[in-house]
C-alpha positions in Angstrom: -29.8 18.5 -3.9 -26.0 19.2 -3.7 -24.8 22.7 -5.4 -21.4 23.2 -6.3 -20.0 26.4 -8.2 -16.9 27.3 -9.9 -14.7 30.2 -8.1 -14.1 31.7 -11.8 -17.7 33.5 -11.1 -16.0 36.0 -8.9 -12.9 38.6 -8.8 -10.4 37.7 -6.4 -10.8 40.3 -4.6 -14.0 39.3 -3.7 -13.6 35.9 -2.5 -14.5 36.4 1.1 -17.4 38.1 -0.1 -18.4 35.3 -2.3 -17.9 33.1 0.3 -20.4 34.5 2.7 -23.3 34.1 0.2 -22.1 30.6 -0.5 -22.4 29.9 3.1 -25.5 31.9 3.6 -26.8 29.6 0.1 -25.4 26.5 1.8 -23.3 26.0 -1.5 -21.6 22.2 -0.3 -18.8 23.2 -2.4 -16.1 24.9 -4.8 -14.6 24.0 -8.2 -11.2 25.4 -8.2 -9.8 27.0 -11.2 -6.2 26.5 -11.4 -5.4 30.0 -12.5 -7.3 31.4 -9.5 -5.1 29.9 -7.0 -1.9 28.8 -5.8 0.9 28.4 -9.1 -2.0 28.4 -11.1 -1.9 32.1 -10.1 1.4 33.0 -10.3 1.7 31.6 -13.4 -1.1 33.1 -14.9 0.3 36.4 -14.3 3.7 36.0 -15.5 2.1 35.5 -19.2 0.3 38.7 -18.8 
């Protein structure tokens, strides 16, 4: 069975945290929120 989850489950400042128990889960993958990452981020705080 292939598990995916969604990175919105976890703080930021958690990720590489996160990402050991995905790896330790053998989670095959990651759906990316846009406002956790890249401009999505950057955005995100400007309208804060």
């Amino acid at each position: 069975m292939k598990v995916a989850i969604s990175n919105i489950a976890w703080p930021i400042e958690r990720e590489a945290e996160a990402a050991e128990v995905l790896r330790a889960f053998r989670v095959g993958g990651v759906e990316v929120a846009p406002t956790k990452c890249g401009r999505g981020r950057r955005m995100r705080r400007r309208a804060m």
